[in-house]
C-alpha positions as CSV (number, residue, x, y, z in Angstrom):
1,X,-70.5,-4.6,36.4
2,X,-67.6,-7.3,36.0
3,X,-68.7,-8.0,32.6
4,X,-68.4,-4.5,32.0
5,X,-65.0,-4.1,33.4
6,X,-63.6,-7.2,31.2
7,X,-65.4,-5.3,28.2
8,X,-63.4,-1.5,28.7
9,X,-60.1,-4.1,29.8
10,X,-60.6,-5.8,26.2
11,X,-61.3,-2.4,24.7
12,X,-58.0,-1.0,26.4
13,X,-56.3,-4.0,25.0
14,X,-57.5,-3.7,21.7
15,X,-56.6,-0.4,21.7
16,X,-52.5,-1.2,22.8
17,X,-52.4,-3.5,20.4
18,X,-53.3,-1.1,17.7
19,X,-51.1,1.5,19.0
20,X,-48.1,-1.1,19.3
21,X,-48.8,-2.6,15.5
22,X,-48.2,1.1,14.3
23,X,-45.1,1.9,16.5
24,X,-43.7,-1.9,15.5
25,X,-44.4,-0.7,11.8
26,X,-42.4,2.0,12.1
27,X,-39.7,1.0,14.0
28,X,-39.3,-2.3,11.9
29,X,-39.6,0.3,8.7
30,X,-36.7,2.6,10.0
31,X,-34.5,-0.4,11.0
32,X,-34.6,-2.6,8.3
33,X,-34.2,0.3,5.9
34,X,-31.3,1.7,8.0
35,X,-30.1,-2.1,7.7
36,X,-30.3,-2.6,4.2
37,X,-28.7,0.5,3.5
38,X,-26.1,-0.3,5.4
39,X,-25.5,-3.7,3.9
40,X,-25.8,-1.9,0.1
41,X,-23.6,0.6,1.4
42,X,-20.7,-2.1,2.6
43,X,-21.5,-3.9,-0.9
44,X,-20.8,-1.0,-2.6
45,X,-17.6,-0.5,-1.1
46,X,-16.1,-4.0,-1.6
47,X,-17.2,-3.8,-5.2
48,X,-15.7,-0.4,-6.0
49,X,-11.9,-1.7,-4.0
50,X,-12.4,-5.1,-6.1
51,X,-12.9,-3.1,-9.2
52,X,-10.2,-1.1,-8.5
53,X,-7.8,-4.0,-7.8
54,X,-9.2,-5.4,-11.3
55,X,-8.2,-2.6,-13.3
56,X,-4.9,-1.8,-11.3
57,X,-3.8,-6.1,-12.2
58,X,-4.5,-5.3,-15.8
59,X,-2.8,-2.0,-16.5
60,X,0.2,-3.4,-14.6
61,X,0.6,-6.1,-16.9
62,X,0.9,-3.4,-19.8
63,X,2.7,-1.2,-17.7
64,X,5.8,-3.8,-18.1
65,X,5.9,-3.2,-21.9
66,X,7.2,0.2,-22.2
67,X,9.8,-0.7,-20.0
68,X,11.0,-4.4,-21.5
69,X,10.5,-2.8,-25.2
70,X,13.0,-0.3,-23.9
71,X,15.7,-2.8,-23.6
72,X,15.3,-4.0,-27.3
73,X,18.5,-3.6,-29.0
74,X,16.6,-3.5,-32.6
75,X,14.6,-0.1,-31.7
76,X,18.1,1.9,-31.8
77,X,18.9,0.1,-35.0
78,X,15.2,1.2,-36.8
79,X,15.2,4.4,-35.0
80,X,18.9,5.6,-36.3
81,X,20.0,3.4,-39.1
82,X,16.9,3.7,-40.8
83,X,17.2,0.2,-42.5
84,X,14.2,-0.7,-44.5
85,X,14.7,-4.7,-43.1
86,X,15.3,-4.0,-39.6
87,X,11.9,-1.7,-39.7
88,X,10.1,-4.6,-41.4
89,X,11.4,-6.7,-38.8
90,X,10.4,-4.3,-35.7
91,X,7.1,-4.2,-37.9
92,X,6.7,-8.4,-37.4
93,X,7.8,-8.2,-33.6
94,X,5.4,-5.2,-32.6
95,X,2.7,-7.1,-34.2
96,X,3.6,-10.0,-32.9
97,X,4.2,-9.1,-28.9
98,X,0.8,-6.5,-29.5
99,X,-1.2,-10.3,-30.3
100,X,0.7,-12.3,-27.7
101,X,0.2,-9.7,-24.9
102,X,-3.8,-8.5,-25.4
103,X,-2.2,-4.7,-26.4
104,X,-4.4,-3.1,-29.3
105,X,-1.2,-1.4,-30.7
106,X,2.5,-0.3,-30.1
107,X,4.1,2.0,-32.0
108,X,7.4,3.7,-32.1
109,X,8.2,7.2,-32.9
110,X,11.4,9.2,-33.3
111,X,13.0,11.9,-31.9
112,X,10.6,14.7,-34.1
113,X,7.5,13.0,-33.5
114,X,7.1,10.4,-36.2
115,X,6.3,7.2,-36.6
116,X,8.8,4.3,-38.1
117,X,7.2,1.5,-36.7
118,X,3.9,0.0,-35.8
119,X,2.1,-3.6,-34.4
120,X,-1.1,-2.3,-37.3
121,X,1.6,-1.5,-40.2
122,X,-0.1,-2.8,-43.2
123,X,-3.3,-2.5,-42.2
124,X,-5.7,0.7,-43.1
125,X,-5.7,1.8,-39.2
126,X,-1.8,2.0,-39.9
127,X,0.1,4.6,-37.8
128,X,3.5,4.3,-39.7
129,X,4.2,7.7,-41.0
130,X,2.2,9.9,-38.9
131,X,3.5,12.6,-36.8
132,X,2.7,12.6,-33.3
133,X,4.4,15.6,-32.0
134,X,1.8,17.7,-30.6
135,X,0.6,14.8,-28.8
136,X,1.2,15.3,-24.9
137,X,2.5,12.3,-24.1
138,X,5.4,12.1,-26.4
139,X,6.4,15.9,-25.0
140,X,6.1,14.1,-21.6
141,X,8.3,11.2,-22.3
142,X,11.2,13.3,-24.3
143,X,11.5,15.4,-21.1
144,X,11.3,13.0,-18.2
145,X,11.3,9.8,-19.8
146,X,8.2,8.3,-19.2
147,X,4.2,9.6,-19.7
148,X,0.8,8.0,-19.4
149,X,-1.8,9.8,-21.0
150,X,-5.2,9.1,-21.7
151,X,-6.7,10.0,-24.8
152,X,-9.1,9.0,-28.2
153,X,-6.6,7.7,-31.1
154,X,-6.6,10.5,-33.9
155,X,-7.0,6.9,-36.6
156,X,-8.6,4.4,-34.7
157,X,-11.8,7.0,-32.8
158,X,-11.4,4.5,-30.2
159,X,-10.2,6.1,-27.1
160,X,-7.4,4.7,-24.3
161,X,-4.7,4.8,-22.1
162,X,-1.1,5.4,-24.0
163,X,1.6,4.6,-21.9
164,X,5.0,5.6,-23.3
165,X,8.7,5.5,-22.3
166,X,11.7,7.3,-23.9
167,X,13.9,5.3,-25.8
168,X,17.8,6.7,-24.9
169,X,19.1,9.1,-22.7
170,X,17.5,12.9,-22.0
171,X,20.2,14.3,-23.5
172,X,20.4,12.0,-26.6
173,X,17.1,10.6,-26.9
174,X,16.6,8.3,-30.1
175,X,12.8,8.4,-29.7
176,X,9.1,6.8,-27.8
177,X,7.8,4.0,-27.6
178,X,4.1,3.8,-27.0
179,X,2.0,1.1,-25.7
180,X,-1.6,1.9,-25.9
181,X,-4.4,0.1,-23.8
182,X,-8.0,0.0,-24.0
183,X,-10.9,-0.9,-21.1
184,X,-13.6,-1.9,-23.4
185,X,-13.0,-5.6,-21.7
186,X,-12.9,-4.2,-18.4
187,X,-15.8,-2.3,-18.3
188,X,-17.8,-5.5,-19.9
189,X,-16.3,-7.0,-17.2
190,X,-17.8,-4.4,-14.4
191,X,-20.9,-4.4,-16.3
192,X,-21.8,-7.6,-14.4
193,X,-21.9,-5.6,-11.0
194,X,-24.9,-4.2,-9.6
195,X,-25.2,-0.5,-10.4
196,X,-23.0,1.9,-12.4
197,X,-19.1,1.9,-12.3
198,X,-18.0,5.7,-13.8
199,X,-13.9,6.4,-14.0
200,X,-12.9,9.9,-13.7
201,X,-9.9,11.8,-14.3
202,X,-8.3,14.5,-11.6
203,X,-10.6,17.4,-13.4
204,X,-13.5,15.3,-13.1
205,X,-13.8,14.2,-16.4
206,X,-15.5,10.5,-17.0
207,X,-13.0,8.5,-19.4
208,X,-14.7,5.8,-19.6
209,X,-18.1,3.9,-17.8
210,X,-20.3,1.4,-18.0
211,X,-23.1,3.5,-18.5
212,X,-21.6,4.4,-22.0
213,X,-24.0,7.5,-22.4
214,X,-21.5,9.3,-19.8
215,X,-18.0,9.0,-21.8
216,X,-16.0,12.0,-21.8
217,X,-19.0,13.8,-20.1
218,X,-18.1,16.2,-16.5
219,X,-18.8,15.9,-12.9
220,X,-17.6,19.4,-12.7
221,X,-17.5,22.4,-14.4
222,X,-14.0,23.0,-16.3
223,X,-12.1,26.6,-17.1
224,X,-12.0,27.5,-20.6
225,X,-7.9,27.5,-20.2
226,X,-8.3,23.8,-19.4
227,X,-11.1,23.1,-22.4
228,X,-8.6,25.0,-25.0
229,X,-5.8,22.8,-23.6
230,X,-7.9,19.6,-24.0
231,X,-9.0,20.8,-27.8
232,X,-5.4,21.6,-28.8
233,X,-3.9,18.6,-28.0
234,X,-7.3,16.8,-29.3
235,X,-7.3,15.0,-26.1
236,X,-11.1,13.5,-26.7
237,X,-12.3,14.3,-30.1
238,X,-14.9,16.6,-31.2
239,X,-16.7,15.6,-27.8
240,X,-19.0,18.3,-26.4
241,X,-17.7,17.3,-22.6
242,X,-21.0,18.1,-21.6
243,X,-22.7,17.6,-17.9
244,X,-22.7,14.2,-16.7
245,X,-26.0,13.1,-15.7
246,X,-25.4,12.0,-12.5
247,X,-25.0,14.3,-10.0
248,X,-22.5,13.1,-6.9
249,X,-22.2,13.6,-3.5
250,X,-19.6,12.3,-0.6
251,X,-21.5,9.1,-0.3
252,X,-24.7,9.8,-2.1
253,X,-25.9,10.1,-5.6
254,X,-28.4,11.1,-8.3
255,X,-29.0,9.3,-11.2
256,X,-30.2,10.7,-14.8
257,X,-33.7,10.1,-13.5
258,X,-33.0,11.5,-10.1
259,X,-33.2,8.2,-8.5
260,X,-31.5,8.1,-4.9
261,X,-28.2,6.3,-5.1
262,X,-25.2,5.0,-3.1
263,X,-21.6,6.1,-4.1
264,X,-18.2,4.7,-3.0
265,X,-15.1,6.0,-4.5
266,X,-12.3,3.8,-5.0
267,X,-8.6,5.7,-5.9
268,X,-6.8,4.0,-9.1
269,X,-3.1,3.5,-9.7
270,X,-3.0,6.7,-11.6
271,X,-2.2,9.8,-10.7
272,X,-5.8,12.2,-9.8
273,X,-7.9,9.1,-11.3
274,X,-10.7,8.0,-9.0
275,X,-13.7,5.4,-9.7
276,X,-17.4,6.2,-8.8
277,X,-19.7,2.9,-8.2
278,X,-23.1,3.7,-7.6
279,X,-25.9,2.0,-6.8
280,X,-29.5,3.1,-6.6
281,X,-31.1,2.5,-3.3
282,X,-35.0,2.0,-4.3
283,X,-34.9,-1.6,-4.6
284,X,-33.5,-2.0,-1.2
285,X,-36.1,0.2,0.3
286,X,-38.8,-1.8,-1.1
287,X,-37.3,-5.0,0.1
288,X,-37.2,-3.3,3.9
289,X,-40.9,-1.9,3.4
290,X,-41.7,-5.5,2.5
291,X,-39.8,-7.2,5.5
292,X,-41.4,-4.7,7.8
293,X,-45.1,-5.6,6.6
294,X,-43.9,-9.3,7.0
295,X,-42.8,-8.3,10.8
296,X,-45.7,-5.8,11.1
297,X,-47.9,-9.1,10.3
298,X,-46.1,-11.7,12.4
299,X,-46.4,-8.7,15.1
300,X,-50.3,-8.5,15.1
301,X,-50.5,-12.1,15.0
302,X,-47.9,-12.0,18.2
303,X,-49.9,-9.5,19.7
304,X,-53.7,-11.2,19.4
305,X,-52.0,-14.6,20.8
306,X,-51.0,-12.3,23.9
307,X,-54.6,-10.7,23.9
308,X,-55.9,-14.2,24.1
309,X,-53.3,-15.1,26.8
310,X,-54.3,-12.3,28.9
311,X,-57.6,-13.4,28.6
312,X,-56.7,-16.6,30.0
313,X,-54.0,-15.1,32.1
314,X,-54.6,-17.0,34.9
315,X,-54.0,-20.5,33.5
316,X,-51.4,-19.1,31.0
317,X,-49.2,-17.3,33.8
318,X,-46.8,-20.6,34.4
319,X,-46.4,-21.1,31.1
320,X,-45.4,-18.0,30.8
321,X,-43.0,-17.9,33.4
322,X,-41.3,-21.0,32.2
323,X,-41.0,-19.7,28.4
324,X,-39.3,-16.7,30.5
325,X,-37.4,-18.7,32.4
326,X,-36.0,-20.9,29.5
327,X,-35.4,-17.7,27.3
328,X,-33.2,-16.8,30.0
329,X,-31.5,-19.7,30.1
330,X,-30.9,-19.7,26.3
331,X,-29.3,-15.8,26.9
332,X,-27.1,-16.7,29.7
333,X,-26.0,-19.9,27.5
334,X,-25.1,-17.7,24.5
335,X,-23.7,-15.0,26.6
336,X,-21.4,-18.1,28.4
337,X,-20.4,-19.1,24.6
338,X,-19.8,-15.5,23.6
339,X,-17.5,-14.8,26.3
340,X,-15.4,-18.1,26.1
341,X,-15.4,-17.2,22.0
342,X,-13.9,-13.5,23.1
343,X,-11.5,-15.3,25.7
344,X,-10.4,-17.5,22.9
345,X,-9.8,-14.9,20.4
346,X,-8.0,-12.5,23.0
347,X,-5.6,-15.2,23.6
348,X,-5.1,-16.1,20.0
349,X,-4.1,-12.4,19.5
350,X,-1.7,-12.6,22.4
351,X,0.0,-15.8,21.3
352,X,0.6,-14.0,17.3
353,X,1.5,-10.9,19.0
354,X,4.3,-12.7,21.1
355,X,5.1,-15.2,18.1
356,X,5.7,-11.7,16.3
357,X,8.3,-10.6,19.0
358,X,9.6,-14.1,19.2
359,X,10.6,-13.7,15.4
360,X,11.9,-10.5,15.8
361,X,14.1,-11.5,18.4
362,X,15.0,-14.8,16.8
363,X,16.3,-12.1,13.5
364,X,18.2,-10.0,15.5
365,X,20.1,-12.8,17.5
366,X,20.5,-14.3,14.0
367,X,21.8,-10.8,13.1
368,X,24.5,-11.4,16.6
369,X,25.4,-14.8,14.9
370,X,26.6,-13.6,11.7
371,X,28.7,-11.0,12.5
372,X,30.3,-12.2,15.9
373,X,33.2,-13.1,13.7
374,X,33.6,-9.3,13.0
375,X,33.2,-8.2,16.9
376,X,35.9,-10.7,17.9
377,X,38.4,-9.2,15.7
378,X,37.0,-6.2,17.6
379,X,37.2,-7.2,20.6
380,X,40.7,-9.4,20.7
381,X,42.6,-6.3,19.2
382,X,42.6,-3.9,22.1
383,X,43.1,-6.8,24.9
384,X,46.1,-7.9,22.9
385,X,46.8,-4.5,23.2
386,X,46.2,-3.8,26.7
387,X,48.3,-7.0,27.1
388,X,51.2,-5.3,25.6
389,X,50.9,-2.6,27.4
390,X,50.9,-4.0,31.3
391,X,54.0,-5.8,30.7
392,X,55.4,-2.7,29.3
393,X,54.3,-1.0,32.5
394,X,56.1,-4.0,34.5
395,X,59.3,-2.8,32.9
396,X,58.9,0.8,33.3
397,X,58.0,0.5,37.1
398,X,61.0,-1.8,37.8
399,X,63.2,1.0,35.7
400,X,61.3,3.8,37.7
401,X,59.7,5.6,34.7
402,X,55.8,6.5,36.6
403,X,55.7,8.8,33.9
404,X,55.5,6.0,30.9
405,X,53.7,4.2,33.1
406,X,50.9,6.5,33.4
407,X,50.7,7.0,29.9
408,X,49.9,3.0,29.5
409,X,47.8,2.9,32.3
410,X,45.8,6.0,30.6
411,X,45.7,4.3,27.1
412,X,44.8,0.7,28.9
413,X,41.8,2.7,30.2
414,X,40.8,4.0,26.4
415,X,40.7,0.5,25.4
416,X,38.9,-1.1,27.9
417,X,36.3,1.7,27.2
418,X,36.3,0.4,23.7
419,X,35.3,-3.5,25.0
420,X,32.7,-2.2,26.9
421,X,31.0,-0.3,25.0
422,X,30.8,-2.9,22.5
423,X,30.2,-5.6,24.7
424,X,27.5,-3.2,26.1
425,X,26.3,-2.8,22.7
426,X,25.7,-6.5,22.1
427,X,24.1,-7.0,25.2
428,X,21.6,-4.0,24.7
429,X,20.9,-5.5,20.4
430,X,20.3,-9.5,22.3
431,X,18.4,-8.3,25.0
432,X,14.2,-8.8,24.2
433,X,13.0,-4.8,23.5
434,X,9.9,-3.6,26.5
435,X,8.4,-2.7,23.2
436,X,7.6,0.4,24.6
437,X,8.2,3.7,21.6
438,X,9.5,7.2,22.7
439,X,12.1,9.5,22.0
440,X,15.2,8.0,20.1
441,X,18.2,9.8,18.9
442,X,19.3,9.1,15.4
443,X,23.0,9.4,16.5
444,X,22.6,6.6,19.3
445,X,21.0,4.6,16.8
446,X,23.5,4.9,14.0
447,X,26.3,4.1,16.4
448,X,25.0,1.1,17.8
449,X,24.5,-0.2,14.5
450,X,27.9,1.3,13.3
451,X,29.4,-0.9,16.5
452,X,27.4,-4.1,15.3
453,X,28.6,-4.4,11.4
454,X,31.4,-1.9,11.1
455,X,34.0,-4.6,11.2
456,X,32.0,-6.5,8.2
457,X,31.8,-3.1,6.5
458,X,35.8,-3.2,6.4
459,X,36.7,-6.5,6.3
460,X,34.9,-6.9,3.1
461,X,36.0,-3.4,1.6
462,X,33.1,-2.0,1.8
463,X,32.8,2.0,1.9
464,X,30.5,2.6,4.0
465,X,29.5,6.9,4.6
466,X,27.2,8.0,7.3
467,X,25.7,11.3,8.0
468,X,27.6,13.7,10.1
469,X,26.3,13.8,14.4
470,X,23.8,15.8,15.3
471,X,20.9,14.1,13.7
472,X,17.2,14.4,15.2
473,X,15.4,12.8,17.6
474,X,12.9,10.0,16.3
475,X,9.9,8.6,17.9
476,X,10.6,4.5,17.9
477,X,12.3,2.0,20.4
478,X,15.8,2.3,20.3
479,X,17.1,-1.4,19.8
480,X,13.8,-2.5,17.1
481,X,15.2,1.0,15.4
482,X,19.0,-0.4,15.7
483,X,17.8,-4.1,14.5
484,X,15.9,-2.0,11.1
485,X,19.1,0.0,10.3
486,X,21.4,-3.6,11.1
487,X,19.0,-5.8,9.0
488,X,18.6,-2.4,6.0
489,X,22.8,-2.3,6.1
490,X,23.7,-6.4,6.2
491,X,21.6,-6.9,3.1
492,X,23.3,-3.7,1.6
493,X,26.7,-4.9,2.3
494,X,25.9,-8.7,0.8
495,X,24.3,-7.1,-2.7
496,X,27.7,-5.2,-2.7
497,X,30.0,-8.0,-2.2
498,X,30.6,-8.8,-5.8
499,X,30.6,-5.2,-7.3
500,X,33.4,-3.2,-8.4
501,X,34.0,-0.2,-6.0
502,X,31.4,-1.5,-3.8
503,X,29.8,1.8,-1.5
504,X,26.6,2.2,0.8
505,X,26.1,5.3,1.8
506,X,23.4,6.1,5.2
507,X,21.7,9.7,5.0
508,X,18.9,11.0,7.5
509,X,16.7,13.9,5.6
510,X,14.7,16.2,8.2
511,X,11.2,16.6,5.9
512,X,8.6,19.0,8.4
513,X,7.9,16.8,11.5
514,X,9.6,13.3,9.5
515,X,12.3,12.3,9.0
516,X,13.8,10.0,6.0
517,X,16.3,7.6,7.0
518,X,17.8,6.3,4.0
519,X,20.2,3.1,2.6
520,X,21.1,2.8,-0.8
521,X,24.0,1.0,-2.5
522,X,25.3,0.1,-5.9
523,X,24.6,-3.2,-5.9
524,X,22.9,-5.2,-8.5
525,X,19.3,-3.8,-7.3
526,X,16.5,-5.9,-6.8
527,X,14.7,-8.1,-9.4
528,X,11.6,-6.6,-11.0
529,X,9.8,-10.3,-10.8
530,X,10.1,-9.6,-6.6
531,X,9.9,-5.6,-6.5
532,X,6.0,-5.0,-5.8
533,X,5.9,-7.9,-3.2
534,X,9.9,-7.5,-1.8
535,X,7.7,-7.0,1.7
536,X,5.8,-9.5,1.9
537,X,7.0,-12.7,4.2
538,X,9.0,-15.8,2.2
539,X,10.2,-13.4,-0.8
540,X,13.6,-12.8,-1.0
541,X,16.4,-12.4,-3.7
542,X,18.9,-14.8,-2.0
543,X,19.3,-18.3,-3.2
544,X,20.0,-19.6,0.4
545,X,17.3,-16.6,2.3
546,X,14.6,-17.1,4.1
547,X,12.6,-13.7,2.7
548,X,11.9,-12.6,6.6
549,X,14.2,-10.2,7.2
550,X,12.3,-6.9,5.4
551,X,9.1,-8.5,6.6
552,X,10.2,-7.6,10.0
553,X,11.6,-4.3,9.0
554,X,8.1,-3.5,7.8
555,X,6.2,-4.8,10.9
556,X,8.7,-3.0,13.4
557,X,8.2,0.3,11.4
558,X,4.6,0.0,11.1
559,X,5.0,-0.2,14.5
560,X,6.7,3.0,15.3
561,X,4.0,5.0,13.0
562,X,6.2,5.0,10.3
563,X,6.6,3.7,6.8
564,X,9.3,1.9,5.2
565,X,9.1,1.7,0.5
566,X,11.7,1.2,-2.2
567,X,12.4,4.2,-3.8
568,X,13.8,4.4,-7.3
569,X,17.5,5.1,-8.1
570,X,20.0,5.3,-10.6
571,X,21.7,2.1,-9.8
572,X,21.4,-0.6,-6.8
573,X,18.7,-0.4,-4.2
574,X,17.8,2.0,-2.2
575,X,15.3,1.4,0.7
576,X,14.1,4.7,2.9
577,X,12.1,4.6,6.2
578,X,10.2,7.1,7.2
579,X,9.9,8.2,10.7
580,X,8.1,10.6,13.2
581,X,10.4,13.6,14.3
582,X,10.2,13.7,18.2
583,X,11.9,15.7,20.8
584,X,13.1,14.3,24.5
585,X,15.8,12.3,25.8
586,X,17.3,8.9,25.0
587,X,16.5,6.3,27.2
588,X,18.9,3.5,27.5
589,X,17.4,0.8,26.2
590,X,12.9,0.5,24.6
């Protein structure tokens, strides 16, 4: 009967095993498909940002051109004059900037739509001569001075991206010039991803791919108003804008074979454009179906060693214990290292999140520093005064006039008020913030600051305006939101130092639940070379500056839930931070 018992036990074990091979096959099947989806799903991400970023660093090399051309003295004198030598000349430099720079053409047009000049004048593709009224982006550019348009070239067949910029003034324009730009470079470039990169426009139109079978085809369906549009300006040829083959989902695609695909969309630095990278998933499947047979296998093989161990149980059961009992000790090992890793990295955040706070304190008791000067003055004009006045009162009290007297005392007790609350205001702007963010009262805000770099504002003849009181309530920390609006006005007032009439002006614009609080000035502005980076830490504008003060600015805002951006104006800079409207109280000091 034993024998017969170890038989039905084998049989029972043979049977486990089997069962356990199949569940290990599928669970390894699920898992390593769920991981390597996961992994091509991730890839596919990073490529589509990097391709993004690609194609956003080369259109804003060619986005500069429009706006440098603009400046060229010589495009007034071809455009008006109509001098036969200067448009030869213009000829020579447009072709010679159009080689230097990578640009297949530029070309300038007047004020009806023609063209004088062009980098391709002489050659068969020539545009000089043609009229280029109807297209859309010289309409654009006559009315609001600049357009971007994306098109095929009525000569060339080939299509691209024009980018043009009013030459003059709305109300006397002299004409456009155009810049155009072509991706046949970039999407080689993208070609050397895995999968498919497809860009389309806002009404889902594919300009360009590296599957070149989908150009100018549609992701979906367009109104006959919009196709009529597209034909009369003769936006893309004699294309059929037919259905794209693809077929596209949030995250998930189709391709022309209705192969299973990944999709990541990436937005590009144009307005409604969006790139599609997909990537089809069958390869990765089979790679998991392979690596779970591999598992499966090692598995079985696992699981007959354990059938033979059980047979052998007996002798095998303190080796067992003691694998057991080193596997543990390996865990608790790891686990040890884990946690002192996690310790170490916790403390590495706290030590940048107080060398953060350190550096915004150190910039707003360098803020104290450079205008102490101005809050002495301040400060040593009403105690003179109140000097003045007590020995005053020492003569009327001798004479026996209370009544002048009281009228000393009573404006003594005005300017006292004044010390304090600017000494109170120094001591609240020095003092390290809880860092805590609540309800703050624009008004508070702006007369703190006022209190801190007034006196600058009017010993250097500065005008300075401010909104009127009664201004919303913000959500931020009161004295971070002062040392923003202190740092935002000092630079103001040093741009305006050597300008004619120099004037910064402070407005707060309610917009739904933000608000815009904004400082602009008539400075010089700030240097296009800096403007995309003006942010960032170490770039500044200032021969002697150290390029941290808008860093902090940023961070502080950030902070608060807001956002903080250059904004384009008419003359100087104009910087405007945006804000979370908020109801409550003020509390004295966050």
């Amino acid at each position: 009967m034993g024998w017969i018992h170890r038989r039905m036990t084998l049989l029972a074990g043979l049977i486990a095993a089997m069962a356990m091979v199949g569940l290990i096959w599928l669970a390894s099947l699920t898992g390593f498909e769920r991981a390597g989806i996961d992994r091509l799903r991730d890839d596919t991400a990073r490529t589509a940002r990097q391709q993004a970023r690609l194609f956003a660093s080369d259109l804003a090399r060619f986005r500069l051109l429009p706006i440098v051309l603009g400046e060229y003295t010589d495009l007034f004198d071809t455009l008006r004059r109509g001098d036969p030598d200067a448009t030869r000349r213009m000829n020579g430099k447009l072709a010679l900037l159009a080689q230097r720079t990578g640009a297949p053409v530029l070309y300038l047009l007047d004020r009806r739509g023609r063209t004088v000049a062009a980098s391709n004048a002489g050659t068969a593709e020539s545009f000089v001569g043609r009229d280029y009224r109807f297209r859309p982006y010289f309409i654009r550019a006559m009315q609001r001075g600049a357009a971007e348009y994306y098109a095929v070239g009525n000569v060339s067949g080939r299509p691209g991206l024009f980018l043009a910029r009013r030459i003059g003034t709305a109300s006397d324009p002299a004409g456009v010039i155009i810049v155009k730009v072509e991706f046949d470079d970039l999407t080689r470039a993208w070609s050397s991803d895995p999968g498919q990169t497809l860009v389309a426009d806002g009404r889902g139109i594919l300009l360009f791919a590296t599957d070149a079978a989908e150009r100018f085809r549609i992701t979906r369906p367009l109104s006959a108003a919009v196709r009529a549009d597209i034909a009369h300006s003769g936006q893309f040829g004699d294309a059929p804008l037919s259905s794209s083959r693809y077929r596209f989902g949030s995250d998930t695609a189709q391709g022309p074979g209705g192969e299973d695909m990944l999709l990541a969309r990436a937005a590009m630095p144009l307005a409604g454009w969006q790139l599609l990278h997909v990537v089809p998933t069958q390869r990765t499947l089979r790679d998991a179906a392979a690596l779970a047979r591999l598992t499966t296998i090692a598995a079985s093989l696992a699981i007959a060693a354990l059938l033979a161990l059980f047979v052998w149980r007996s002798a095998r059961a303190a080796q067992a214990a003691r694998y057991r009992a080193s596997l543990e000790t390996a865990v608790a090992e790891r686990t040890a290292a884990l946690r002192a890793e996690i310790a170490e990295r916790t403390e590495i955040d706290r030590r940048f999140r107080a060398a953060r706070e350190e550096l915004a304190q150190a910039n707003r008791l360098g803020s104290l520093g450079s205008i102490t000067a101005g809050l002495a003055h301040e400060i040593n004009q009403p105690v003179a005064t109140i000097r003045t006045l007590a020995e005053n009162a020492q003569h009327h009290l001798a004479s026996g006039r209370i009544d002048r007297v009281a009228a000393n005392l009573s404006t003594t007790v005005d300017l006292t008020a004044r010390i304090g609350a600017i000494t109170q205001e120094m001591r609240r702007f020095a003092r390290r913030g809880k860092g805590t963010i609540g309800p703050v009262p624009l008004d508070a805000v702006i007369a703190g600051a006022l209190l801190l770099v007034g006196d600058g504002f009017r010993g250097a003849g500065v005008a300075l305006v401010l909104p009127p009181t009664g201004q919303p309530v913000v959500r931020a920390g009161r004295v971070r939101l002062e040392q923003v609006l202190v740092n935002l006005l000092t630079n103001a007032l040093e741009a305006v130092r050597d300008t004619p009439d120099p004037r910064v002006e402070v407005r707060v614009d309610p917009v739904g639940q933000q608000v815009l609080l904004t400082v602009a000035d008539n400075g010089p502005g700030i240097d296009p070379a800096i403007a995309d980076d003006i942010f960032q830490p170490f770039v500044t504008g200032k021969a002697d500056g150290l390029g941290l003060g808008l860093g902090i600015v940023r961070d502080i805002v950030t902070e608060f839930g807001g956002t903080v951006a250059v904004v384009p104006s008419c003359a100087g800079a104009t910087f405007r931070v945006t804000l979370q409207k908020e109801a409550g109280d003020d509390p004295a000091d966050r």
